[in-house]
N, C-alpha and C positions, 0 to 999 in steps of 0.2 A: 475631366471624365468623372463621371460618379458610377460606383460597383459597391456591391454587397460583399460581404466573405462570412464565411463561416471554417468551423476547426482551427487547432493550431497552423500558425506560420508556420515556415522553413520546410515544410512537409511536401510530397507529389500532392497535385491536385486535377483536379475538373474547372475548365470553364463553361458557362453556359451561355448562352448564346440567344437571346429574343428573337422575332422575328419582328415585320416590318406596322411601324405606326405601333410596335410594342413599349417592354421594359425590361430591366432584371427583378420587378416583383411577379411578375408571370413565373418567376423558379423558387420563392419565397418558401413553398410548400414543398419541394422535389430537393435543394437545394441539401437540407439539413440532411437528409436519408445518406449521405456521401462522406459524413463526419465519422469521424473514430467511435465514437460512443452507439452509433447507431447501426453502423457500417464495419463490425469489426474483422480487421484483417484486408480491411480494401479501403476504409477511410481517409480522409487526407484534408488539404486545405483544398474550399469550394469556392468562388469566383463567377460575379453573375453581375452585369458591367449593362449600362446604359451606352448605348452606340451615340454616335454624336446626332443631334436632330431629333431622339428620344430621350423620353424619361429626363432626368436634372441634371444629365449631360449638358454642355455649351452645343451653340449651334455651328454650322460652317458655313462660308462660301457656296460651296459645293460638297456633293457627297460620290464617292463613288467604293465598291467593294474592297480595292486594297486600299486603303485609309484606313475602312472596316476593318478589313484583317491585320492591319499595322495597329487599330487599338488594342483587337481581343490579345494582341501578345504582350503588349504592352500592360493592360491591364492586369494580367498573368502575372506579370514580374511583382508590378505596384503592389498585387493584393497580397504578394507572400507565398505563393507558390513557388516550390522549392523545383528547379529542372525544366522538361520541359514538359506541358500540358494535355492533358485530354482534354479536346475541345467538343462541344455537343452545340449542336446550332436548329433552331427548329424552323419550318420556314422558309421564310426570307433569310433567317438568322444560317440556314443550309447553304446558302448561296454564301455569305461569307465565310461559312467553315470550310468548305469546298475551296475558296477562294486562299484562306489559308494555310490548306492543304498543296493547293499547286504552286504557291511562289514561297513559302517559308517552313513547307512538310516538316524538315528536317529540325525543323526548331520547336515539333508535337511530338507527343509520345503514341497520337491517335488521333481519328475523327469519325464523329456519328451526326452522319445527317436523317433529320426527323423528319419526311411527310414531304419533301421540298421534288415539286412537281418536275419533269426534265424537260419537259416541252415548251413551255408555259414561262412568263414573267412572275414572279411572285402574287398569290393568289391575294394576298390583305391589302396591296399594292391597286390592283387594277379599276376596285372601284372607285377609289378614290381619285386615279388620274381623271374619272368621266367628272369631277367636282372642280369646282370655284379652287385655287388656291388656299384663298382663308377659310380657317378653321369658323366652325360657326360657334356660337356665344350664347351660352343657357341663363335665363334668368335666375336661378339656385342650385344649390348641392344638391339638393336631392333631384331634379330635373335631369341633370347630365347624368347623374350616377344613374338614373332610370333607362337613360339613351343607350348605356354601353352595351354594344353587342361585337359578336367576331368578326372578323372578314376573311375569308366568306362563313357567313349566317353557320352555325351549331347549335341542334336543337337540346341538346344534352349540356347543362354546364353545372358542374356542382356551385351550391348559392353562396356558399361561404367564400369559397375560393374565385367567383364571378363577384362578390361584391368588394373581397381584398382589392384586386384587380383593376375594378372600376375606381375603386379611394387613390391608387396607386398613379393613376390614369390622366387626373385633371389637376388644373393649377385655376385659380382664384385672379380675372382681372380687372381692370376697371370696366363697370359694367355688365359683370356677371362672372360667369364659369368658363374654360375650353378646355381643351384637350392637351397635352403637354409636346405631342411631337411637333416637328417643325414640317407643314407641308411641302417644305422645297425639299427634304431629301428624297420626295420622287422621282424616278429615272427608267431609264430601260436599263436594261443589265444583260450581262452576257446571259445564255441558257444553261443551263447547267449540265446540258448535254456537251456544249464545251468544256466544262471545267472540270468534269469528271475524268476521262483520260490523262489528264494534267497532275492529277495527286501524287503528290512524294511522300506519301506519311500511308499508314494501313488504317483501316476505314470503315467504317459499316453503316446501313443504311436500314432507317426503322420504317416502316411504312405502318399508318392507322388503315384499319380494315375498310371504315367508310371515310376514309380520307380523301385528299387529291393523285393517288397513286395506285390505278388498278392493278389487277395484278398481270397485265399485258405489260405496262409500264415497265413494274418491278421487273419484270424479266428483260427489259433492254436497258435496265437501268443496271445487273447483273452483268450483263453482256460488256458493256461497257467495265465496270471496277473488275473482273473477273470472277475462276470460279473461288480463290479464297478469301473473298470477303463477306463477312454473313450479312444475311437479306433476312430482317426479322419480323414478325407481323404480330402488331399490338391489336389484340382481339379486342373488338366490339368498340373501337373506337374511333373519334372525327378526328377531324385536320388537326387538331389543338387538344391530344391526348393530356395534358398536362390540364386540362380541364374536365374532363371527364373520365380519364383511367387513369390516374397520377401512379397508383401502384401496378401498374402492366410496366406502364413505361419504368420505374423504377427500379422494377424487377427483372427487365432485362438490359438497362445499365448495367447493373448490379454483378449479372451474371457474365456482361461482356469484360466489364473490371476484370473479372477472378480469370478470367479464360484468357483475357493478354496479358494478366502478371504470370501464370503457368508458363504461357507461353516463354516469356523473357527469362526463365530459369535456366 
């Protein structure tokens, strides 16, 4: 398993959670905002982990959601989180926090799923199952770095943080450039309309305004967690807020910290 950390060890912390054919450098920018120095008073150690089949994770056999959820805890431990974790999953990365949620709650402190459709297979998933297996092979760096875009398409991506992303993205093989995930970890997966009744942990659900989550959605998506889990809406922003609002989303992390440490007083 390969993961990021930030802040002191031994501390509560955040894990983060990628989404599908992602990484843990998609949290590279959002990641640090959760440290003591910048976070004061809700800081801790931060934890942002490559699933196995992405990023410089090892591959497997097979892939399925509790594996997923067996590493994000795991990784939790490895990276120095002290207790048990808040987990944030964007995505596809929602379908394993969720998944985490219902068979190992009691081992989080919390969970925030981002944007993660209820109806729906994983949206960055689907096009790719319509493709060939193999990853296709660029003739240069700069050729693939050109290629990288979202799944599904956002036309908003700030450049700096779309170009980290894209460097983050590809590995170097013989005969040119690809992409680093592994295409067998595509599957069908349970819907998240399953997994949601199933949480043993308290939860909250962020929805982007021009996301994959209208607001008919959100309101069965409500229906399901009940009425005390907040439903919160990152203004003006796509599927992949951490691309284009990094400070929405940050800002109501931030705020849901401070309101469950009150809470636990």
């Amino acid at each position: 398993m390969h993961y990021r950390c930030w802040g002191p060890e031994g501390e509560p912390g955040v894990v983060f959670v990628h989404g599908g054919a992602a990484h843990s450098g998609w949290w590279d920018h959002i990641a640090p905002f959760f440290t003591p120095g910048r976070s004061p008073g809700s800081g801790g150690r931060v934890v942002a982990l490559d699933l196995t089949g992405h990023g410089d994770s090892s591959r497997r056999e097979r892939y399925d959601l509790d594996t997923w959820a067996r590493e994000v805890l795991a990784t939790a431990e490895a990276g120095g989180i002290a207790g048990p974790p808040l987990v944030v999953g964007h995505s596809m990365g929602g379908w394993v926090t969720a998944t985490v949620g219902a068979l190992y709650g009691e081992r989080t402190s919390g969970l925030v799923i981002v944007d993660s459709p209820l109806n729906d297979q994983p949206p960055e998933e689907a096009r790719l199952r319509r493709r060939e297996r193999a990853l296709r092979v660029y003739p240069d760096h700069e050729t693939i770095v050109d290629r990288f875009h979202t799944m599904p398409p956002q036309d908003v991506l700030l450049p700096y943080v779309r170009r980290h992303i894209a460097e983050e993205s590809i590995v170097e093989i013989d005969g040119g450039w690809t992409w680093k995930f592994d295409p067998a970890m595509l599957a069908e997966r349970l819907l998240l309309r399953e997994l949601l009744p199933q949480l043993k942990s308290r939860a909250a659900f962020f929805r982007s305004e021009f996301g994959l989550v209208p607001p008919s959605m959100a309101e069965d998506i409500a229906g399901l967690l009940g009425p005390r889990v907040p439903m919160v809406e990152l203004p003006d922003a796509g599927h992949h807020p951490m691309l284009d609002q990094p400070l929405s989303l940050v800002t109501a992390l931030r705020m849901l910290i401070r309101q469950w440490a009150v809470d636990d007083l």
